[in-house]
Each structure stands twice: as C-alpha cells, then as structure tokens.
C-alpha positions in Angstrom: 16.1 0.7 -18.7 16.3 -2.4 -20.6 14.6 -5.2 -18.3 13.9 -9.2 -19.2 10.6 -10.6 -20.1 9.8 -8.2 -22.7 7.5 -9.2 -25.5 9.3 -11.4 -28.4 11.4 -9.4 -30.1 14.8 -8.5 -31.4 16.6 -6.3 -28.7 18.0 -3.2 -29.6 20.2 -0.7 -28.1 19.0 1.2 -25.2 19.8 4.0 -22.7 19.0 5.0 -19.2 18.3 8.1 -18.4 17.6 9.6 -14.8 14.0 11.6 -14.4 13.0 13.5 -11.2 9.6 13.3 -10.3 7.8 14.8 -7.4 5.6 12.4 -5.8 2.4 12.7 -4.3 2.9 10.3 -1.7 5.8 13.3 -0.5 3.4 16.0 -0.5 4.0 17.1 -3.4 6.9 18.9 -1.7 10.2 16.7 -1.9 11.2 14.5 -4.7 13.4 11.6 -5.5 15.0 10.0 -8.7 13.1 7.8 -10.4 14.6 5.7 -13.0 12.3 5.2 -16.3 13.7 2.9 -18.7 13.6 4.4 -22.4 14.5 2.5 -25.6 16.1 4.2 -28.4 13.3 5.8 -30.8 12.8 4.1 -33.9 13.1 0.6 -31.8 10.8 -1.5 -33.8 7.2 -2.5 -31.7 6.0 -6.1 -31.0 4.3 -7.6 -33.9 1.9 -8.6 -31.4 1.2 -5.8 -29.4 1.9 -1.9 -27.8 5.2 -1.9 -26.2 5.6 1.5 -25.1 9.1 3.0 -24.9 8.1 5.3 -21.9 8.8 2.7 -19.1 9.1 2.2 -15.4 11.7 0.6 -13.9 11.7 -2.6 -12.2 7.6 -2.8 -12.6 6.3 -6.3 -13.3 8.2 -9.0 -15.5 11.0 -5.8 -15.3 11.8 -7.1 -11.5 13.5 -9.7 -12.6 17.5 -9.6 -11.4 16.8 -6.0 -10.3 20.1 -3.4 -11.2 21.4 -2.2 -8.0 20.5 1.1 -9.0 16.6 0.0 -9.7 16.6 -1.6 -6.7 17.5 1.8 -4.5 15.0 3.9 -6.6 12.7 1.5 -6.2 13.3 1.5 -2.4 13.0 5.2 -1.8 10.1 5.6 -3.8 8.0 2.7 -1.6 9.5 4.3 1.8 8.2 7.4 0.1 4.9 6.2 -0.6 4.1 4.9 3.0 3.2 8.6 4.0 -0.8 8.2 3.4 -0.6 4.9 5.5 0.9 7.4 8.3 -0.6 10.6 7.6 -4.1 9.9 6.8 -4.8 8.4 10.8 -6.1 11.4 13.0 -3.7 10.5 15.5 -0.4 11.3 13.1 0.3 14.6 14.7 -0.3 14.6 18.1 1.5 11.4 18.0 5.0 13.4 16.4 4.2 15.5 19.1 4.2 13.1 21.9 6.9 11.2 20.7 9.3 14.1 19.5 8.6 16.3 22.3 7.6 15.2 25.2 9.8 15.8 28.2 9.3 12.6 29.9 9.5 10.3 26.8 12.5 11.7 25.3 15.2 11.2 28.1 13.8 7.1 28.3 14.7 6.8 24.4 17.9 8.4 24.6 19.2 6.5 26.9 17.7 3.2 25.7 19.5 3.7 22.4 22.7 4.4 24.0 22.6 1.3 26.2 21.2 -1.0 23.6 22.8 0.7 20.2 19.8 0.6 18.6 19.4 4.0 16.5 16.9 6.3 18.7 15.6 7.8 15.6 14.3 4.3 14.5 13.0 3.0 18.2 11.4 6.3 18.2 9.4 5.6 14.5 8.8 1.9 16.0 7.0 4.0 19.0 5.2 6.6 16.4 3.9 3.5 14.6 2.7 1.7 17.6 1.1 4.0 19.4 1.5 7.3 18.1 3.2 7.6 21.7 0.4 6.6 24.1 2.1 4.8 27.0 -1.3 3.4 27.9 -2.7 2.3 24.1 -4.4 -1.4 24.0 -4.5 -3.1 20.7 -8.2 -5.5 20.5 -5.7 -8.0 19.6 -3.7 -7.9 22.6 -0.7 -5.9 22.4 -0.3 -3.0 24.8 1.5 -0.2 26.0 3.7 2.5 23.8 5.4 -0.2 22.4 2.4 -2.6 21.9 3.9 -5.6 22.8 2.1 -8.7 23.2 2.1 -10.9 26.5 4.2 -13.7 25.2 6.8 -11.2 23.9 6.6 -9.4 27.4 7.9 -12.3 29.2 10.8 -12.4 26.8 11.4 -9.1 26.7 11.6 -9.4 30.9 8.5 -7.3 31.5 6.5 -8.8 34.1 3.1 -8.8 33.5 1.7 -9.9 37.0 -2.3 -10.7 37.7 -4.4 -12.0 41.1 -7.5 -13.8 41.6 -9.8 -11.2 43.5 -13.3 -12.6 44.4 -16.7 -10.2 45.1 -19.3 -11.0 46.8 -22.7 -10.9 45.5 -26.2 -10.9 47.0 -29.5 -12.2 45.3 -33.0 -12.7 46.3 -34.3 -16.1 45.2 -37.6 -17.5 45.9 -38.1 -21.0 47.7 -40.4 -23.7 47.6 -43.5 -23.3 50.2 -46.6 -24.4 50.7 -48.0 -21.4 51.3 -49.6 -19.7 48.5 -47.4 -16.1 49.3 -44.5 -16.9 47.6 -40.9 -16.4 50.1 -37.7 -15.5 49.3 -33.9 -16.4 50.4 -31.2 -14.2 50.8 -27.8 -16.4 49.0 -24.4 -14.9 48.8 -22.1 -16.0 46.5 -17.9 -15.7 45.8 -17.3 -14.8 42.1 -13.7 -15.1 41.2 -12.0 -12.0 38.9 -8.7 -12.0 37.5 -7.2 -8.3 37.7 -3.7 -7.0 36.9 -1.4 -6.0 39.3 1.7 -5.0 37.6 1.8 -4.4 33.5 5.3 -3.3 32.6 4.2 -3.0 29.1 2.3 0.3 30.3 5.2 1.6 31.7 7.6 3.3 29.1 10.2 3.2 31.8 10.2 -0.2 31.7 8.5 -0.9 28.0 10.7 1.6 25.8 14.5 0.2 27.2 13.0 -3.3 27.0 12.4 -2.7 23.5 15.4 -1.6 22.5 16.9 -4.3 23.6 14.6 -6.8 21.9 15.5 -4.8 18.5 19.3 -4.9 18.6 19.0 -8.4 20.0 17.1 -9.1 16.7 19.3 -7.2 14.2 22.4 -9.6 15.8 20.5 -12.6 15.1 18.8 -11.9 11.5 21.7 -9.6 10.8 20.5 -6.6 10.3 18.1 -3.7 11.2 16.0 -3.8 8.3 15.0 -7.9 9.4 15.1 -7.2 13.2 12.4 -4.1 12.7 10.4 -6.4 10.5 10.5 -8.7 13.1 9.3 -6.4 15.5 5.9 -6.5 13.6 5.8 -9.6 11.9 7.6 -12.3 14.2 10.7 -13.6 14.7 9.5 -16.9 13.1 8.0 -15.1 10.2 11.1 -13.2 9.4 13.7 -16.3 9.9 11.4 -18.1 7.5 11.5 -15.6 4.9 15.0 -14.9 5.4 16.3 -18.3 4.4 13.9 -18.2 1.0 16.0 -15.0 0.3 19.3 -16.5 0.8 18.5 -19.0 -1.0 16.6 -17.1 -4.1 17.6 -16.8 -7.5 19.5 -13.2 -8.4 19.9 -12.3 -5.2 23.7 -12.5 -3.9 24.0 -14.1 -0.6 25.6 -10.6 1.2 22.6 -8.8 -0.1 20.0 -10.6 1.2 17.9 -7.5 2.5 14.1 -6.5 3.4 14.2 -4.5 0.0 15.8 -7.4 -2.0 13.3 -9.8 -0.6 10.4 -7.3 -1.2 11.4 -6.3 -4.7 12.8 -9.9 -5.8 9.9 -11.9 -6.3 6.9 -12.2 -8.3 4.5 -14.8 -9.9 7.2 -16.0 -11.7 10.1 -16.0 -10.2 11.1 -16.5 -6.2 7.0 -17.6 -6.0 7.7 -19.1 -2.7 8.8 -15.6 -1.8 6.3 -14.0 -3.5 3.5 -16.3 -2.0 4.9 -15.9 1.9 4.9 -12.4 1.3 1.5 -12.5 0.0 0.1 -14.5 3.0 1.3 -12.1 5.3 -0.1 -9.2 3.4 -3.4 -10.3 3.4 -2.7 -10.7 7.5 -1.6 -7.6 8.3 0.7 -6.0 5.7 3.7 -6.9 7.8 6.1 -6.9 4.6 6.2 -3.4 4.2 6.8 -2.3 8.0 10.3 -2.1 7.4 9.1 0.6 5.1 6.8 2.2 6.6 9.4 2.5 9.6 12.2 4.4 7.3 9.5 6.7 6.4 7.8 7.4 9.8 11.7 8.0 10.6 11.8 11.0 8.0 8.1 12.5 9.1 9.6 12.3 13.2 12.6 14.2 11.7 10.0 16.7 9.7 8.4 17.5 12.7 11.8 18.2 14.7 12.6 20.9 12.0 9.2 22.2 11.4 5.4 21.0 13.1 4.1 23.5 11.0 5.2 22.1 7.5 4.4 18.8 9.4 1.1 19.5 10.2 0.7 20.9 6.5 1.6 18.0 5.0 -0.5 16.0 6.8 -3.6 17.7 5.8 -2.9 17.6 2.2 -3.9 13.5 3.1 -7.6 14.4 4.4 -10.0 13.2 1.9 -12.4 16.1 1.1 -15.1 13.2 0.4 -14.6 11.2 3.2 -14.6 12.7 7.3 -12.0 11.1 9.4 -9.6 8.4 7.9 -9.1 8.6 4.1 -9.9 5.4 3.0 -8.0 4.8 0.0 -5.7 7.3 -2.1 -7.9 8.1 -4.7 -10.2 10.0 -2.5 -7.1 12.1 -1.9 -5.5 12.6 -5.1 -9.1 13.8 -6.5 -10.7 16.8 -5.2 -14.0 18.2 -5.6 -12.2 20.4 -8.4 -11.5 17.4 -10.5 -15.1 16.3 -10.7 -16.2 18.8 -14.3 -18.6 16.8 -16.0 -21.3 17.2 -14.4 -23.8 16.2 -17.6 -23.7 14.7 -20.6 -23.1 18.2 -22.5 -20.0 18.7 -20.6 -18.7 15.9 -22.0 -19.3 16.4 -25.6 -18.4 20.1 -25.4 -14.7 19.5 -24.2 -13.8 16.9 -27.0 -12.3 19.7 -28.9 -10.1 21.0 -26.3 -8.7 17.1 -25.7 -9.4 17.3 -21.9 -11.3 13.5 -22.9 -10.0 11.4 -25.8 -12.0 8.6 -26.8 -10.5 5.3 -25.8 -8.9 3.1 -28.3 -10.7 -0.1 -29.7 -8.1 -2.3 -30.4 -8.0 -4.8 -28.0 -5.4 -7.8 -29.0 -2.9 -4.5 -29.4 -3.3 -2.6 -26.3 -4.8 -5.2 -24.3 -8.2 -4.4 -23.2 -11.5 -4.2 -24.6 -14.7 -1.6 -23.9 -17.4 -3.6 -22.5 -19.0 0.1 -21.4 -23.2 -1.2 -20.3 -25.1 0.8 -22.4 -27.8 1.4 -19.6 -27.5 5.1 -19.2 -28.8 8.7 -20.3 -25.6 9.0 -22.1 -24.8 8.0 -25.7 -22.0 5.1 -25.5 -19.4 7.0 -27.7 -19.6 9.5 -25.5 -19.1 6.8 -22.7 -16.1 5.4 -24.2 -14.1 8.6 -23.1 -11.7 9.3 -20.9 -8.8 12.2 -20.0 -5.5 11.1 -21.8 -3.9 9.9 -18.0 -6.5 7.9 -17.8 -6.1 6.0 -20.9 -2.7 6.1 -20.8 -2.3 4.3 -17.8 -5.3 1.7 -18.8 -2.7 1.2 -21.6 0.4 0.5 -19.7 -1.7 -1.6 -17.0 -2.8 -4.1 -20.0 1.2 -3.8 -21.3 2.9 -4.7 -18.0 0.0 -7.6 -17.0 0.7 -9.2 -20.4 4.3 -9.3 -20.7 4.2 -11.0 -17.0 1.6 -13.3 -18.3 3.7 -14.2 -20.9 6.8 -14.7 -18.5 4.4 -16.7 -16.5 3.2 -19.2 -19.2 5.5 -19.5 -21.5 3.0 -19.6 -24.5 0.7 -22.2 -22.9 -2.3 -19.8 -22.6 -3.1 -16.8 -24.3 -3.8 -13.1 -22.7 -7.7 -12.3 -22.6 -7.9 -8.0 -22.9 -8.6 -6.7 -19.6 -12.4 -5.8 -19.4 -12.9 -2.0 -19.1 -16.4 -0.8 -17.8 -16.7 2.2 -16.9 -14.5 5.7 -18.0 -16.2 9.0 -17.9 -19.6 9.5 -16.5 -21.6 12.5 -16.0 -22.5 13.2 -12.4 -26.1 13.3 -12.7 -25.8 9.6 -14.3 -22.6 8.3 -11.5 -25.2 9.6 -8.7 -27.7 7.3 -10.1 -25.6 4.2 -9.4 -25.1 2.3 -6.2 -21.2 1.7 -6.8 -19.1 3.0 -3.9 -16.4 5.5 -6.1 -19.0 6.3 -9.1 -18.7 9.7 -8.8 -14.7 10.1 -9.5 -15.6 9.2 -12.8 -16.8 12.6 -13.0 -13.0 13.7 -13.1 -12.8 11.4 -16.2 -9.3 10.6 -14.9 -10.1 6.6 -13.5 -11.4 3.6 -15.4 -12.9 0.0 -13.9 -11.8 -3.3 -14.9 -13.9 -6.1 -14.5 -11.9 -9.0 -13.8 -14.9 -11.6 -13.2 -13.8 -13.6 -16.2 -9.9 -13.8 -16.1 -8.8 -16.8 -15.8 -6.7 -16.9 -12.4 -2.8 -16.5 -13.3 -3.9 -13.2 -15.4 -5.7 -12.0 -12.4 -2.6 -12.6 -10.3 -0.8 -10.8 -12.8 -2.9 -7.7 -12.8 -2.7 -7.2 -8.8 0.3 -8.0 -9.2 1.3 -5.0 -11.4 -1.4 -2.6 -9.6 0.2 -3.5 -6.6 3.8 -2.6 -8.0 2.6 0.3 -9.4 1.2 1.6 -6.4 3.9 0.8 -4.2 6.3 3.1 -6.7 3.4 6.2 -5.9 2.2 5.5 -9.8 -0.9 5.1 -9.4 -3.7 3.7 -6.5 -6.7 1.6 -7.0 -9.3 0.1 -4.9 -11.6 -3.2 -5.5 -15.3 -1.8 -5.9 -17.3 -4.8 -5.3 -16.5 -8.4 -6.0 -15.0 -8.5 -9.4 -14.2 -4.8 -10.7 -11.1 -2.7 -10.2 -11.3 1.3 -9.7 -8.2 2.4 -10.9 -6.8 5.8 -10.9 -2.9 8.0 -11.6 -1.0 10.1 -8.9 -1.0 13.9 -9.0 2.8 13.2 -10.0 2.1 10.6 -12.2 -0.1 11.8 -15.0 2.9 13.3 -17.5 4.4 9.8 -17.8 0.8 8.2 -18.2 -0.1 11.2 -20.9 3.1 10.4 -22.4 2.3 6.9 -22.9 -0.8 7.5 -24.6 0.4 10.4 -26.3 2.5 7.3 -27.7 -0.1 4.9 -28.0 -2.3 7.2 -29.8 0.5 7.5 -32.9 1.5 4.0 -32.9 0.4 1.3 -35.8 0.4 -2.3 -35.1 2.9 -4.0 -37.5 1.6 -6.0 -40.6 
C-alpha cells in the first residue's frame, strides 16, 4: 500500500493486495488479514538507499493519514498481539475460570450489565484484567477488590469505604531513677491509636461489580464511547478527556472518528507529536494507552474459555518461556526455544554456510542503513561473526529502512541518517556463555541481532523505538533493551517469510549510480 513519507522519488503505480498471516501473538492458531503494501516490480529504488517493495502497512512515516482499511488491520492485529501481556501471568487461567464460571460471580455481572447497559462480556474482561477475578485482590498502589478500584474512585462510584480509630493498650517495664545501686523498674501503660476498616465495599463484588458498571456506561456517555470510557477505567478520566480533545483536534483524523484506535495509530514523532508525546508519558507510567486493547482481546480469551478451557489452557502454555520459570519476561524468550539454539561452536557455524541457514550480513551501510561494528574479542573469526539467518538480516534491513524514512519525515534534510550500529549476530554458545549480557545466548539461534544506539543523536533514537515499538505492536517482531545503550531485537514465529522476503530482496538489489 502506497503510504507518504517515502524516500525522494518519483511515485509509481501501485497495488494492494490482502495477505493472511497467522500470528504468534494468536497462538499460532487463528489468523487475521494483514495488509502489506507492495509496489509494482520494476518500480525504480531510491538513489539513496534500499526501499524494499515488501512493505507493512501503516508502520512508521506510513501512519501518516491512515486508510480506513489500514487502520482496522492495524487494530486487530494490536488487540491480537495483547495475548502474551495476558497469557504469560500464572494467574491467566484460573482467573477465566473464576470469572467465566463461577456461580456466584456470574449472576452479579449479568444483572449489572442489564441495569447499567454496559456489555457483560467487556465488564467481565475489565474484571479478568483487574484481578483475574479475586474479590479480595489489593494492588501496592492502592486499588482493591475484583474491580481494583481506588479510594477516591470508591467514593464516586458510591462505595463506602468506612474506617474507626481503635486504641490497644500496651504494657512496658521501664527503669526509674533511684539511689539505690539495684536498679527498679515501673510498670507504664500506654493507649496506642489504630485505624482499622470497618466496611470496604470495594471487596464486596455485590456491591463493587454493579458499581462498576455503572461508572463504565456513565463514562462512555460522557467521552462518547466505550472504547474512551474503558480507557478511562485504567487511565483516568482526566487523562482520557485530555487526550481526547488532542484527537479532535488532530490533523487527518475526521472529527466523528475520533476513536482509542485513531488516537493510538495517528501519531508519531512527526505528526500529532503532542499526541504522540501524551501517549508516550503514560506509557512509560503504566501502559495505560493500550488498555483499551488489551480489553478487546481479554474479551476474545473469556469467550475462548466459554467454548473450550482446554484449547484455553493450551494456548496459554504455548506463552511459558522454556528459559525463564514463572512470568515470561519478554517475547523473545517465547518465540525461541531451546530447539532454535544450533550453533553451539564455532564449526557449526562455518559448516551450515552452504546450506544458507546463516548468510553473511551485508556491508553497505549508507544503502541499507546500518553498519557491523561486531568486537572482535572472541574465539570466533569476525567473518564468521558477521552472520546471521536470512530473518534476521532481513528484518535488520527493514528496521534501518523504516527508521530512516521517518527520520527524513522528521527533519526535512536538516540532519543526516547515521547507520544503525549492529553488534552482535550469531554467536556460538560456548562464546555467548562467556559473556555477562542478559539474552547472549539467543544469538545461538542466529535469528536476533543488537543495535547499539549509544551514539545516535536523539530524534534517530526516537525514531528507532518508535518503529520497534510499531512493529511490535503489529506481532512483527519483539525486542528488549539489554543494558543501557543496546537493542536485542528479534522476528515472530509468523513473521520470518515477510522478513526472509525482504532480504531475499535486499540481497539482489544494486544501489543506483
């Protein structure tokens, strides 16, 4: 799909075509459309650099004035991608359970949806997402009850929240002055003051789950619309109405479209930055901007488990890290298993070059944007260092693409694009086990690379997170910050044939004279 803020360059005539693709993030079970935009082979490259013609849509400088169309792919594929925030916690099914099935729970949400008219299906996901359906959970922060809802939003709510000044009485021995040399004691008794609860309606979900309801559809009638009053719910009412008027008021977006997804997917560092840069702050607070998501998809897994708590319960252990016990911490260590980790010396690296399961990276770095800055510090020889499996290159090569052409969006000619720093591809196992980085060792897969981004100048680095954020949130690819300055980046199971494709691309393309 043709987008704006392409590389200078004549445009040409283009197509769309519709691809499915089967995302990880769905494990690896359902699937949704995905829109890649392809220009017409034999469309002239930049003069300046790779422009590949396998593209995403709405990715980067490509968000700007997002189609309609874009905008719904784009949409179901960051709903779909909110499953390994769900499904990696240890309470995600026990808490379908509770909330799906129990007998006591599901009368109070019926009837709270039909007295309010808020959907039950989407109190019951606020619930999931909560508290995983613990009527007595207690947030650190504050919030309690299967709802979680904080004091302040109690009282307006109409829970009471009542507490009473209890005293105990205490008894110490002290000594006393005396002129006697045997030392003598005093018995004092003292009142100590405690504050206890008395009534918390917020641990009642007889009280907490209609009260809720209520709070939601009284939302959606003020911000108008469900989307806005269930990010509300988790971000604030003064949050939302705040970013609500920067959406009406936005560039591209019509004023009856003003919606979660349009705000979400409508701004950038270059355009809508006072979008982009609220969104950003609460990001960095609690990820609040993609609730509304995370919501619509907890909504599908509740619905999953109705049908099925077998194929739920599946599909919830395909997200256990096989590296990590407990919580996966990022989704690399799920979309690489111990199976992916082959090269296990320096040998099994030279003796698969043949095959083409690693490709040497290519050393062009004003064309494809990066340059091989691989430390030399290591029992293998650096040629053999500089590989990678064609994904992984691939995507390296559409990462420096989509950074540059929003760089170049974002400054207009004033400063020009430094290659992304690449340090570190393929390393044998008995070298990666050497090091003290955190994910060394999936570089024995051959299928991630690091960045260093220490010497970026700041609007480039804003522009790489920006991408690998957009990437990730369309299940492309996930990557985790290892250290202070470097990048670990790494494809989705369901990703790697577009990334081979693009450096199956790459690897026949000339720059122009």
């Amino acid at each position: 799909m043709a987008s704006r803020g392409l590389a200078p360059q004549r445009r040409q005539p283009q197509f769309r075509r519709r691809v499915r693709i089967t995302l990880v993030d769905d494990g690896m079970r359902s699937s949704v459309l995905l829109f890649l935009g392809f220009a017409l082979f034999g469309q002239p490259a930049s003069r300046e650099y790779f422009v590949p013609t396998h593209r995403a849509a709405g990715i980067g400088a490509a968000r700007d004035e997002m189609p309609e169309e874009t905008l719904e792919a784009r949409t179901a594929l960051m709903i779909q991608t909110q499953t390994f925030a769900i499904l990696r916690e240890p309470e995600a099914v026990a808490g379908a359970r509770r909330v799906t099935a129990d007998s006591k729970l599901q009368p109070l949400f019926r009837s709270a949806a039909k007295r309010s008219g808020f959907p039950q299906a989407t109190l019951e996901a606020v619930a999931y997402l909560e508290s995983w359906g613990d009527p007595k959970a207690e947030s650190p922060s504050g919030p309690k009850g299967i709802m979680q809802v904080s004091e302040a939003t109690a009282r307006e709510m109409g829970l009471k929240v009542t507490r009473a000044t209890r005293y105990r009485v205490t008894r110490q021995r002290v000594q006393v002055r005396s002129k006697s040399k045997t030392p003598k004691y005093k018995t004092v008794t003292r009142k100590e003051p405690y504050t206890v609860t008395v009534r918390d309606d917020r641990l009642n979900p007889a009280r907490a789950i209609p009260a809720a309801a209520v709070y939601l559809a009284g939302m959606e009638r003020k911000f108008g619309g469900r989307d806005w009053a269930v990010f509300a719910y988790h971000c604030g009412q003064g949050c939302v109405a705040h970013l609500l008027d920067l959406t009406r008021a936005a560039r591209g977006i019509p004023k009856d479209q003003a919606t979660v997804a349009r705000m979400f997917f409508s701004a950038s560092p270059v355009w809508n930055r006072e979008i982009y840069e609220t969104v950003q702050r609460e990001m960095q607070r609690d990820w609040s901007p993609t609730y509304w998501f995370r919501a619509m998809r907890a909504q599908q897994l509740l619905a999953l488990y109705r049908r099925d708590p077998r194929e739920f319960a599946s599909l919830a252990q395909q997200y256990k890290s096989e590296f990590n016990p407990g919580r996966a911490p990022h989704r690399l260590t799920v979309w690489l298993t111990r199976s992916d980790l082959v090269f296990h010396t320096g040998d099994d690296i030279r003796s698969v070059l043949g095959a083409k399961l690693l490709v040497k990276a290519f050393d062009r770095p004003e064309y494809f944007g990066y340059s091989l800055n691989i430390p030399p510090s290591s029992p293998l020889d650096l040629e053999d260092r500089e590989k990678g499996a064609p994904v992984a290159i691939g995507a390296l090569v559409y990462v420096a693409f989509e950074t540059r052409r929003l760089f170049d969006q974002l400054n207009q000619g004033r400063d020009r694009f430094r290659p992304l720093e690449v340090v570190s591809l393929v390393e044998p196992e008995d070298y990666a086990r050497q090091l003290s980085e955190r994910e060394a060792l999936s570089h024995v897969s051959g299928q991630v690379f690091d960045i260093d981004a220490s010497d970026l100048p700041p609007s480039e680095m804003e522009c790489l997170r920006f991408v690998l954020d957009d990437l990730g949130w369309a299940g492309y690819l996930g990557f985790v910050d290892e250290g202070a300055n470097t990048l670990h980046v790494g494809s989705a199971p369901a990703a790697r044939d577009f990334f081979t494709s693009v450096f199956e691309e790459a690897a026949g393309a000339r720059p122009a004279d």
